[in-house]
C-alpha positions as CSV (number, residue, x, y, z in Angstrom):
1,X,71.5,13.4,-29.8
2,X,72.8,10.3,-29.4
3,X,74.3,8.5,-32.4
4,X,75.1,5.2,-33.4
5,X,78.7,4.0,-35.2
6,X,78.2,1.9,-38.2
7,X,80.8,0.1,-39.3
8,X,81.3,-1.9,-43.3
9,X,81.8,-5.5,-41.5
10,X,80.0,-6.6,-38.8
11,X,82.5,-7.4,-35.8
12,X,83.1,-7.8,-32.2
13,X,85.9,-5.2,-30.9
14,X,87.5,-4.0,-27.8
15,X,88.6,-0.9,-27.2
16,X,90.5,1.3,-25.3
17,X,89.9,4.8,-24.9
18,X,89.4,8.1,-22.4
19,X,86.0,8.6,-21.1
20,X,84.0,7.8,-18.3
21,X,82.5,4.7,-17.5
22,X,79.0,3.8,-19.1
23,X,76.4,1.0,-19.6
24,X,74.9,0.3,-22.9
25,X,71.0,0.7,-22.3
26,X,70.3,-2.5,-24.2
27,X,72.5,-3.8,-22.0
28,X,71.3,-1.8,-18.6
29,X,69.9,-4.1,-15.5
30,X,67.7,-3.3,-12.3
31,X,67.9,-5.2,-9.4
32,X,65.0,-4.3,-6.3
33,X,67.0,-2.5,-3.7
34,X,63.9,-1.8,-1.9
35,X,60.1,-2.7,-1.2
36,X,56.9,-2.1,0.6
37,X,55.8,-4.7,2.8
38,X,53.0,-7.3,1.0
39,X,49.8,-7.3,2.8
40,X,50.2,-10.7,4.0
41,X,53.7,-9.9,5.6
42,X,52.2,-7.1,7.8
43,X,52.2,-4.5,5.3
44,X,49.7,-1.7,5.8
45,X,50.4,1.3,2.9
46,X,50.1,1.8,-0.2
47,X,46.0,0.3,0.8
48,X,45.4,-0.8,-2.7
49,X,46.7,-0.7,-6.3
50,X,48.2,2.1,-7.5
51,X,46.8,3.8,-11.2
52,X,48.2,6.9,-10.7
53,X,51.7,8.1,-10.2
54,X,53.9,11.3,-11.1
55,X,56.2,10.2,-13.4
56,X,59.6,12.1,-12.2
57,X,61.0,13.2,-9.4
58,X,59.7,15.7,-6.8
59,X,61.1,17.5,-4.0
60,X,58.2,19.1,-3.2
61,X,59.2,20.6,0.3
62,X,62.7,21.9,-0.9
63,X,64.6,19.9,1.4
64,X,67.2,18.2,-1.0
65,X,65.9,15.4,-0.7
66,X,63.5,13.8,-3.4
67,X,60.2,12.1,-3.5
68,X,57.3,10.4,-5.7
69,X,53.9,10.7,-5.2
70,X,51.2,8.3,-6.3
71,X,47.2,7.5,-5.2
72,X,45.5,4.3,-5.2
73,X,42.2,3.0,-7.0
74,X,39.9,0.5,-6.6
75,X,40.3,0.0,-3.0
76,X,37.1,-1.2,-1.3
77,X,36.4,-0.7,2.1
78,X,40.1,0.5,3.0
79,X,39.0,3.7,0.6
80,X,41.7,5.1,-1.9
81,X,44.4,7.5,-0.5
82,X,47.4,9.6,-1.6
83,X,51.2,8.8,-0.8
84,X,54.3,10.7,-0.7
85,X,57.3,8.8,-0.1
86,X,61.0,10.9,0.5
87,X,64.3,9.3,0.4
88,X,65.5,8.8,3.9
89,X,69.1,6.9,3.0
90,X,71.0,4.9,0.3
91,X,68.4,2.9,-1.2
92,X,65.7,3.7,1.7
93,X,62.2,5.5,1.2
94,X,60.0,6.3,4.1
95,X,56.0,7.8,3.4
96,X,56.3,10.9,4.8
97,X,52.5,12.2,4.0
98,X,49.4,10.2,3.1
99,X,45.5,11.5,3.4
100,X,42.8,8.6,2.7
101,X,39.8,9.7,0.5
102,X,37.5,7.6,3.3
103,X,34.8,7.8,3.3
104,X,34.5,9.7,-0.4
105,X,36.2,7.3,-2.4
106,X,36.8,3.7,-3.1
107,X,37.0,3.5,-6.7
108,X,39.6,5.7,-8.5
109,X,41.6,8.4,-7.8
110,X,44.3,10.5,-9.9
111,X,47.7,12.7,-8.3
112,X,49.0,16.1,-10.0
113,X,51.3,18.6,-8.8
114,X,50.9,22.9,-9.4
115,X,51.2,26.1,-7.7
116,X,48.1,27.7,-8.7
117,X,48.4,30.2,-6.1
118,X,51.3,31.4,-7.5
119,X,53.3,31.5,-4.1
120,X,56.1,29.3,-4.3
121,X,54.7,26.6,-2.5
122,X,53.5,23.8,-4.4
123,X,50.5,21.9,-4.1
124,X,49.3,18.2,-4.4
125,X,46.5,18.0,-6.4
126,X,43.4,15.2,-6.4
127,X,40.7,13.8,-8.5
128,X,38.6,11.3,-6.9
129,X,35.2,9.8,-7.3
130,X,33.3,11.5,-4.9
131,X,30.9,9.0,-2.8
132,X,27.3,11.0,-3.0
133,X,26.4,14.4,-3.9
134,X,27.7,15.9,-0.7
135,X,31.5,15.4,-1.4
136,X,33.7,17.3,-3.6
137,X,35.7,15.3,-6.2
138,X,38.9,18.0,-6.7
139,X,41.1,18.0,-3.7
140,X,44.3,20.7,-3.0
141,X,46.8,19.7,-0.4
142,X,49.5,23.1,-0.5
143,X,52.9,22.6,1.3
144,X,52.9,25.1,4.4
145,X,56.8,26.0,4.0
146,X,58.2,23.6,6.7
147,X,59.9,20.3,6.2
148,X,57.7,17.3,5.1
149,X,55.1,19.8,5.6
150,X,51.7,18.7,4.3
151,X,48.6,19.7,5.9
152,X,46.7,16.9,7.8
153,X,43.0,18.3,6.0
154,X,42.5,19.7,2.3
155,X,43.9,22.9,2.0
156,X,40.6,23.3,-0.3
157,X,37.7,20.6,-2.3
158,X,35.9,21.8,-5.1
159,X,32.8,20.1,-6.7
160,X,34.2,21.0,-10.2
161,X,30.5,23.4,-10.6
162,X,28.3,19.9,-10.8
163,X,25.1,19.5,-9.1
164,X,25.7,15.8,-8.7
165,X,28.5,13.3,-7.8
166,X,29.7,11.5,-11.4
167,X,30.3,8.2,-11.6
168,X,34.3,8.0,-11.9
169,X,37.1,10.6,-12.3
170,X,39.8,9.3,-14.7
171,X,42.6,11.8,-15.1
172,X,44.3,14.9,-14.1
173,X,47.1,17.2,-14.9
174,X,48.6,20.3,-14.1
175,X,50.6,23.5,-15.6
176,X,50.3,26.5,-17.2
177,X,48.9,25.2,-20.4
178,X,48.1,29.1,-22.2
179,X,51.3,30.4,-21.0
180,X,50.0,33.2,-18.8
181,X,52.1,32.9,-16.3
182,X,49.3,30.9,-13.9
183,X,49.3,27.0,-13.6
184,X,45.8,25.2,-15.1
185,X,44.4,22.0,-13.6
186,X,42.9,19.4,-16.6
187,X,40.5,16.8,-15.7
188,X,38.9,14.3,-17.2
189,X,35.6,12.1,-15.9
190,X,32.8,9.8,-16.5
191,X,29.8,12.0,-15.5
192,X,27.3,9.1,-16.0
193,X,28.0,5.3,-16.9
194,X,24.4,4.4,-17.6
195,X,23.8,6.9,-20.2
196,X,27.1,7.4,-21.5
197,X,28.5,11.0,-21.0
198,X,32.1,12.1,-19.9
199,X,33.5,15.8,-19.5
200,X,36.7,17.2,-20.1
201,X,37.9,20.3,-18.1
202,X,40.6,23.1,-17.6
203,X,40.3,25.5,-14.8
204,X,42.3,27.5,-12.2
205,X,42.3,29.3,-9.6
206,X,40.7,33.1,-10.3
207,X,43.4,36.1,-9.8
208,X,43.4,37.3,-6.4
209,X,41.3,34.5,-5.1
210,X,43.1,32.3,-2.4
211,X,42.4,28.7,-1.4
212,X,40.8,30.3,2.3
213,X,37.8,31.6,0.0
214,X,38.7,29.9,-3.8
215,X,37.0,31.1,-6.5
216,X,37.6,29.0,-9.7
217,X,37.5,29.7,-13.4
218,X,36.3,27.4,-15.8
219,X,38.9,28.1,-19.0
220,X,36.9,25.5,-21.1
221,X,34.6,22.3,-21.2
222,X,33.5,19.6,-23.2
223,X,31.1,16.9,-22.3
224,X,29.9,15.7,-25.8
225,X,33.3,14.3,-27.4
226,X,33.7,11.2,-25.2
227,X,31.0,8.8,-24.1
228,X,33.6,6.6,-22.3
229,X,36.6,8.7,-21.4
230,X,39.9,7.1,-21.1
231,X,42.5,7.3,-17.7
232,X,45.3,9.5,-19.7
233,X,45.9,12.8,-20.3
234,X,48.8,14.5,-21.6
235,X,50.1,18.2,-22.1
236,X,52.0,18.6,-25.3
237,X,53.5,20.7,-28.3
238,X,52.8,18.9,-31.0
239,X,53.8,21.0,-33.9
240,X,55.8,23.0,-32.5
241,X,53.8,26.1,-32.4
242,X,54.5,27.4,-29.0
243,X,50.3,26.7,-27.9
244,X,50.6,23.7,-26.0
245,X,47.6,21.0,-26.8
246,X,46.1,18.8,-24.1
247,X,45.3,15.0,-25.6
248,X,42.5,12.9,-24.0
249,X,41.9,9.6,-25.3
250,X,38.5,7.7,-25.1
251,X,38.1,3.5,-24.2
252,X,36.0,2.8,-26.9
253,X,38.4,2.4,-30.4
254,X,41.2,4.2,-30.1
255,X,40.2,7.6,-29.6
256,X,42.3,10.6,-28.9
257,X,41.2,14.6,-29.1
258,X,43.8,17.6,-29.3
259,X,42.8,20.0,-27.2
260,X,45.0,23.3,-28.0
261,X,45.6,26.7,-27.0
262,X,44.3,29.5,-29.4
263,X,46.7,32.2,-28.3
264,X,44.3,33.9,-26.4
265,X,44.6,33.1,-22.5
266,X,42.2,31.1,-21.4
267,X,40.7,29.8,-24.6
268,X,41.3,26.7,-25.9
269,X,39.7,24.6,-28.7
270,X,39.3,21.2,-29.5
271,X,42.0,21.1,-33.0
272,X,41.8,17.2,-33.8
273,X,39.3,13.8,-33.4
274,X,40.9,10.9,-34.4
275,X,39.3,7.5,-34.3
276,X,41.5,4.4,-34.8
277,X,39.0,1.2,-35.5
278,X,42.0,-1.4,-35.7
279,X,41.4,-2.1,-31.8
280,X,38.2,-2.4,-30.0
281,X,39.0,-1.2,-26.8
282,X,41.9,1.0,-25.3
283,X,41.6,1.3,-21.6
284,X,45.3,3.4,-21.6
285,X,46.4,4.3,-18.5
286,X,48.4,7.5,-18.4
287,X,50.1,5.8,-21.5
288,X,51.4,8.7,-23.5
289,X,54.4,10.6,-24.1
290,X,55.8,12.6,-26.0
291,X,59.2,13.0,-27.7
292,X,61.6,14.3,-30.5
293,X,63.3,11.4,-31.3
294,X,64.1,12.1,-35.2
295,X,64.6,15.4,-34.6
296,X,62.3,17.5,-37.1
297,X,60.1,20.2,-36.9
298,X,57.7,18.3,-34.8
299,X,57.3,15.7,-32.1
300,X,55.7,12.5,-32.0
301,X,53.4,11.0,-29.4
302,X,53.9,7.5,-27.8
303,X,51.0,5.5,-26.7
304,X,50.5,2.3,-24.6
305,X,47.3,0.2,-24.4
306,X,45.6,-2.0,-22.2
307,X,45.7,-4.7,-24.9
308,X,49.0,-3.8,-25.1
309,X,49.9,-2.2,-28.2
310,X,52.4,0.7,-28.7
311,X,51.5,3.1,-31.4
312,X,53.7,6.8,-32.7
313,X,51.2,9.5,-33.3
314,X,53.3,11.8,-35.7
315,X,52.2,15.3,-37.2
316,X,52.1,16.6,-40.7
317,X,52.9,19.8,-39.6
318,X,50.1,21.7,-37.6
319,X,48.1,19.7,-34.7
320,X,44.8,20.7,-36.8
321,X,45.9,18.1,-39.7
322,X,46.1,15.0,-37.5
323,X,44.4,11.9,-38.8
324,X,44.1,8.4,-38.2
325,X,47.1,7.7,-41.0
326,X,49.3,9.8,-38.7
327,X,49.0,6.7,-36.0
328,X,51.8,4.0,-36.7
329,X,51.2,0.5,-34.6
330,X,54.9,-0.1,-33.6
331,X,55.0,-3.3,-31.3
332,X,51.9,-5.2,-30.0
333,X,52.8,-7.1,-27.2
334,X,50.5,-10.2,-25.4
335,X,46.8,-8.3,-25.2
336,X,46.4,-10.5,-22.3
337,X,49.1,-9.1,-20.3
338,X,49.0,-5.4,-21.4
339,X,50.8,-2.5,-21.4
340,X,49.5,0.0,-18.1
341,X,51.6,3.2,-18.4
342,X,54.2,4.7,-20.3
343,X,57.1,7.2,-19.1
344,X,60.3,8.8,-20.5
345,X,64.1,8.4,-18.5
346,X,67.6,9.5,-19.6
347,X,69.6,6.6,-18.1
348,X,72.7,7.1,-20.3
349,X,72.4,10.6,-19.7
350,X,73.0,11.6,-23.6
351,X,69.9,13.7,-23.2
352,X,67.6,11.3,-25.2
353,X,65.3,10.1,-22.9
354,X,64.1,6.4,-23.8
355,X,61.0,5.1,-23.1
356,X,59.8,2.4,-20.2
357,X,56.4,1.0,-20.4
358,X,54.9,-0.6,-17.5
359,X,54.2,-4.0,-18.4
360,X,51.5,-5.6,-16.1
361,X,51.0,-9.0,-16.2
362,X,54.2,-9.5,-18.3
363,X,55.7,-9.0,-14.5
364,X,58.0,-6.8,-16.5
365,X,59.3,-3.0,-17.5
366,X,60.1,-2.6,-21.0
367,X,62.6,0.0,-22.3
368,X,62.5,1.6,-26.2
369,X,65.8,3.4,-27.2
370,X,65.4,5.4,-30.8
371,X,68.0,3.7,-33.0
372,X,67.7,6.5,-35.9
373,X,66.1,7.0,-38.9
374,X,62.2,7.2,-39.1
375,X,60.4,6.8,-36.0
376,X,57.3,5.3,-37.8
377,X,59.8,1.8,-39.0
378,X,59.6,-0.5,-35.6
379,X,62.7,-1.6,-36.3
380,X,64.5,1.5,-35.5
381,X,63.7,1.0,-31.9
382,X,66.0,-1.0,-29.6
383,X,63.5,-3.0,-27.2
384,X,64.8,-4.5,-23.8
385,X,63.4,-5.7,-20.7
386,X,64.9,-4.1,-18.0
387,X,63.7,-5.6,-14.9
388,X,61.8,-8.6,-14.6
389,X,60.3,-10.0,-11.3
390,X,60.3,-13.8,-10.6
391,X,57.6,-15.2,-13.2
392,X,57.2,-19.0,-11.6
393,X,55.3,-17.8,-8.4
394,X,52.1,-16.9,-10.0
395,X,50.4,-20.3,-9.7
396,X,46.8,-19.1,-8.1
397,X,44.8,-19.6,-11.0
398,X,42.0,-16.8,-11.6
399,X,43.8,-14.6,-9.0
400,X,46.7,-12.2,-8.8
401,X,47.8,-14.2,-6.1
402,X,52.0,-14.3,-7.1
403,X,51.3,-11.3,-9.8
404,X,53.4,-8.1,-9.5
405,X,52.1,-5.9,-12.3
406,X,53.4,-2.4,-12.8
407,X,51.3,-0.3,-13.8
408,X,53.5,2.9,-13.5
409,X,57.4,3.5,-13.6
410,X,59.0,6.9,-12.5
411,X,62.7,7.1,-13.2
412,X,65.3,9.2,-11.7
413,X,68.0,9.1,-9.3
414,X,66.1,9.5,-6.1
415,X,68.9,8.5,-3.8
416,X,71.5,10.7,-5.4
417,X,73.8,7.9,-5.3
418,X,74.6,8.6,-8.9
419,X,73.4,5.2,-10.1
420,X,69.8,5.4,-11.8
421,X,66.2,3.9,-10.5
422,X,63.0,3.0,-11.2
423,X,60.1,3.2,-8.9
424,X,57.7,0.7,-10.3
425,X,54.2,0.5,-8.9
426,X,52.2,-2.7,-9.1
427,X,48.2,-2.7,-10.1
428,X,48.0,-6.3,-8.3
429,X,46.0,-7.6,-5.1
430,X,48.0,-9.8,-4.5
431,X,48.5,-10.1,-1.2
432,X,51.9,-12.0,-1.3
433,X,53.7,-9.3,-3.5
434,X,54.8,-5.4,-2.7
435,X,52.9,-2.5,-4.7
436,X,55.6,-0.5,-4.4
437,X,59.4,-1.7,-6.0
438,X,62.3,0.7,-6.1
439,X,64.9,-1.3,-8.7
440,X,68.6,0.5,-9.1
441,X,71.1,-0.1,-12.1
442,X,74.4,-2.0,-11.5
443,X,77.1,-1.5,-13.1
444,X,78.7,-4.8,-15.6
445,X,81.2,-6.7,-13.3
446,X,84.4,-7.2,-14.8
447,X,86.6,-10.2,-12.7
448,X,89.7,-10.3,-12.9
449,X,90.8,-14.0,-13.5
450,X,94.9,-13.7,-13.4
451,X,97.1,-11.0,-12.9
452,X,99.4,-11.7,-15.6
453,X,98.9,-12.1,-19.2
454,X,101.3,-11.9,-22.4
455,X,100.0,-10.1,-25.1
456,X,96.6,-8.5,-26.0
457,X,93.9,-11.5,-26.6
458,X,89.9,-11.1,-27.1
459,X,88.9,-15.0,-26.6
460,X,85.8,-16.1,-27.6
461,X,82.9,-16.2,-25.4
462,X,81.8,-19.3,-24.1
463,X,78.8,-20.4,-24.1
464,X,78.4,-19.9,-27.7
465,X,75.9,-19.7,-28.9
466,X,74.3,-18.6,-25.6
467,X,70.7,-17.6,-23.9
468,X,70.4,-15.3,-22.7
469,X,74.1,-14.6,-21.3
470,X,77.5,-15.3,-22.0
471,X,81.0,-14.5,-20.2
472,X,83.9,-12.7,-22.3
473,X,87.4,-13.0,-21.9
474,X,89.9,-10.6,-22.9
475,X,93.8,-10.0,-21.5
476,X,95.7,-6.8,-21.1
477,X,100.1,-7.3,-21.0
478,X,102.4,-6.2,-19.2
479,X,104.6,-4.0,-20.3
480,X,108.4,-4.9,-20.7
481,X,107.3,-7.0,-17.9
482,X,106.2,-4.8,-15.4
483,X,102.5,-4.7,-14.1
484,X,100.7,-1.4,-16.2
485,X,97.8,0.0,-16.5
486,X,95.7,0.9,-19.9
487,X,93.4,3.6,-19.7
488,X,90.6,3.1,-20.5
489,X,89.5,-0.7,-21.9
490,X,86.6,-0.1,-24.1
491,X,84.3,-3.4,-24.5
492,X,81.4,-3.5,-26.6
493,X,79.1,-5.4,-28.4
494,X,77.1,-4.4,-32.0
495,X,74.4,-6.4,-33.8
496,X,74.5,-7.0,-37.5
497,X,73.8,-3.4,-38.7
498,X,77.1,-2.4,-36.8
499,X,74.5,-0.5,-34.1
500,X,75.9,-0.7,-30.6
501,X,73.9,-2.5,-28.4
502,X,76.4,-2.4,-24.7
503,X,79.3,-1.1,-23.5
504,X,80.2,-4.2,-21.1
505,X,83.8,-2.0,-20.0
506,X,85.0,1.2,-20.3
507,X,87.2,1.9,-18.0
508,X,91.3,2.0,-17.1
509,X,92.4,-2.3,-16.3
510,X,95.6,-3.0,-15.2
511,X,97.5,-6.3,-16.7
512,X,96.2,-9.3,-16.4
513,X,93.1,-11.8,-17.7
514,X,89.3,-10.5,-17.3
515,X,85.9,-12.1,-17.7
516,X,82.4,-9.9,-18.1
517,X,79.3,-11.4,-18.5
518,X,76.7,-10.1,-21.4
519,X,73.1,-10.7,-20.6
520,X,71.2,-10.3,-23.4
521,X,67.7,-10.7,-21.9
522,X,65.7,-9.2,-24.5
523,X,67.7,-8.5,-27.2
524,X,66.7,-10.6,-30.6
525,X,68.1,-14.3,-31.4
526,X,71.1,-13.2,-33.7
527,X,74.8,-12.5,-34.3
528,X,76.6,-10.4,-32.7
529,X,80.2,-9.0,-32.3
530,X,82.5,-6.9,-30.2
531,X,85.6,-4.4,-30.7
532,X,88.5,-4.6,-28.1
533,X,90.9,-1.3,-28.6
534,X,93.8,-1.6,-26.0
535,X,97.0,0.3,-26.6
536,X,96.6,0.5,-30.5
537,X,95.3,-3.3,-30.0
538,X,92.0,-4.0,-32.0
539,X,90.0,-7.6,-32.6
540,X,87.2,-8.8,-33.2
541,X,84.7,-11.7,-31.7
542,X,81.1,-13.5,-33.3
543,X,78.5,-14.4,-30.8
544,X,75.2,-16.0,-31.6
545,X,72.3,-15.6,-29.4
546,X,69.7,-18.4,-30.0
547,X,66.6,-18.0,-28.1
């Protein structure tokens, strides 16, 4: 668990100490280090927008080397399709699979992963809209063993037991949900839009059946709780109880229902049916997850909206007992510009994931980091925006023309360079902008300015106050006049409460005069201060950030 050093006075300190080098998240940047090419530019794949993506990394073909997976929606005559992409260098991604729905689907389509066979060899998993009655709208693609190999036709298509095409699928998930030892597929979809009616679903793949001659078992169904299902489902453990829940959440108000396991395999029940009237519409898009941040007996739930508000879903102790005064609004950002997914990354690698939200048509991904205390107070949340694409080309009014809007981040290392990414996918036609980005952190520069220096010195930064960065100076001596080294120089900033906010240096300097710039791009207007710690050396700095 990560923990935060308060301190009785507020200060600005730099310090030297062992450890390896690390980056504040408040203080973590993304720059793109590489992009699919816009439509306009040539660009052929990803077809359309992407609304779906996996949210981690993959290596799906056991080759070392790792992937993401994603499917597009909405995509007219080009039809929607599914994508793998594998890393194929330093900061280089190549597709090395992709099957297009055409002529079944234009409208949406949603990606899993599972191994409902049980072999070993995993499968990629699709729910689509199906075009008429004749199509199927569940799609299995299983790896055949070789490299990069994914078959060129579905392993297997399902019709999910209907005796007519529905209207839209909406969601899909995958694993073994009643802990039998056999991976489950979830699914959620709008059977009809013109009388209202959408079904929920978990099924597998019967024992001893195969996908040459699949045979599928329906686990449990409900078609009455939703008339307007949302595009998120999520598999959880609420309380704690070791019978996972499945939560679906409805476009109407807020809506979510707790789907759990009974204990018995393949039985499930619906546990909990909260409304939440303060919003009239949700439209979230595979925006939950879920986390442990105060570590209790239970976990909470994060959502995002399409309106884009951020809500906690915490438990009183069994899943059964949730209401609507267990949902906390934490942050509502612009409801024009939405929030369109939310995921979980440990950047700082402290094993507390923090939370990125994909942030549409803010152009923008958003990161949370738990701060302590209760995780229903807002302001126990650190908020940052951690990439942000250029914001003065989108001058097409009533188009997305100059819009990149992600809609779904995935964060891991996937080039193994040992400096963490994002994938960010974009829910824009633009036809000027990528839909796929790939941003990586960089590391704080520290320049050195002079090689020699007398005496320790924290000067103060300049510009002050600042927005939204500043450069601080700080010199390391030599010793009895001879060039040394201190290991390591600790810089870092705090806010008012004495929280830390970024490590801008931690690392061994030898003598001499350094500058570090501190961009504070989302951080509050405020003071702040810093702690320099250099040989027994402390001082402190005040900054103000006016905004």
């Amino acid at each position: 668990m990560y923990t935060y050093r308060y301190f009785l006075l507020p200060f600005f300190i730099l310090t030297v100490s062992a450890g390896l080098f690390s980056i504040s998240l408040a203080q973590s940047t993304f720059s793109p280090v590489w992009r699919t090419v816009p439509w306009d530019s040539g660009g052929l794949h990803p077809s359309s927008i992407v609304w779906s993506m996996m949210k981690s990394e993959l290596d799906l073909d056991n080759d070392g080397k790792k992937e993401f997976l994603l499917s597009t929606a909405w995509s007219g005559v080009y039809h929607n399709a599914v994508y793998l992409y594998e890393y194929a260098g330093n900061n280089n991604y190549q597709n090395i699979w992709s099957y297009s729905f055409y002529p079944y689907s234009n409208d949406y389509s949603a990606v899993a992963v599972a191994d409902l066979d049980g072999d070993g060899r995993k499968e990629i998993l699709c729910l689509i809209d199906p075009y008429d009655s004749t199509y199927h709208g569940f799609y299995v693609f299983e790896w055949n063993g070789m490299d990069n190999g994914f078959p060129s036709l579905p392993t297997a298509t399902w019709n999910l037991n209907l005796t007519a095409a529905f209207d839209e699928g909406t969601a899909i998930i995958a694993g073994d949900f009643d802990n039998d030892g056999r991976d489950e597929v979830a699914v959620a979809f709008q059977e009809r839009y013109s009388t209202p009616k959408s079904r929920f679903m978990i099924f597998s793949l019967a024992p001893g059946s195969t996908f040459q001659n699949p045979v599928w078992n329906i686990e449990f169904q409900d078609s009455t709780t939703f008339a307007y299902v949302g595009y998120a489902l999520e598999a959880t453990d609420l309380d704690r109880d070791g019978r996972k829940e499945i939560v679906a959440v409805g476009w109407e108000p807020l809506h979510l229902a707790f789907y759990e396991h009974t204990g018995v395999p393949n039985s499930y029940g619906r546990a909990a049916n909260v409304y939440l009237n303060d919003i009239t519409i949700d439209l979230s898009n595979m925006g939950f997850a879920e986390a442990n941040y105060d570590n209790n007996a239970t976990n909470e739930l994060y959502v995002g909206t399409g309106n884009g508000r951020v809500y906690v879903v915490t438990n009183p102790g069994d899943v059964s007992q949730i209401t609507s005064n267990n949902i906390t609004l934490l942050h509502s950002y612009n409801p024009y510009r939405g929030i369109a997914g939310v995921s979980k990354g440990d950047i700082d690698g402290n094993g507390v994931p923090e939370l990125y939200l994909a942030g549409s048509y803010h152009e923008a991904v958003f990161q949370w980091k738990y701060a302590g205390g209760s995780v229903t107070d807002p302001q126990n949340y650190q908020k940052a925006t951690v990439f942000q694409d250029d914001t003065t080309d989108s001058i097409t009014p009533g188009s997305d023309q100059g819009w990149f809007r992600p809609s779904k981040v995935s964060v891991g290392d996937f080039d193994n360079d040992g400096r963490p990414d994002m994938v960010i996918a974009s829910a824009s036609f633009a036809r000027d902008k990528p839909i796929l980005t790939v941003v990586e952190m960089g590391p704080a520069s520290v320049q050195l300015l002079d090689e020699q220096a007398s005496g320790f010195m924290l000067e103060q930064n300049y510009p002050n106050p600042f927005n939204p960065s500043t450069y601080i100076k700080f010199r390391i001596p030599e010793l009895r006049g001879q060039k040394s080294e201190v290991n390591n120089v600790l810089l870092k900033v705090y806010d008012m409460l004495g929280r830390e906010v970024a490590t801008l240096t931690n690392e061994p300097l030898q003598s001499g005069r350094y500058s570090v710039r501190w961009n504070a791009a989302g951080m509050p207007s405020g003071v702040y201060y810093a702690r320099l710690t250099a040989g027994g050396f402390t001082e402190t700095k005040r900054m103000t950030l006016l905004k």
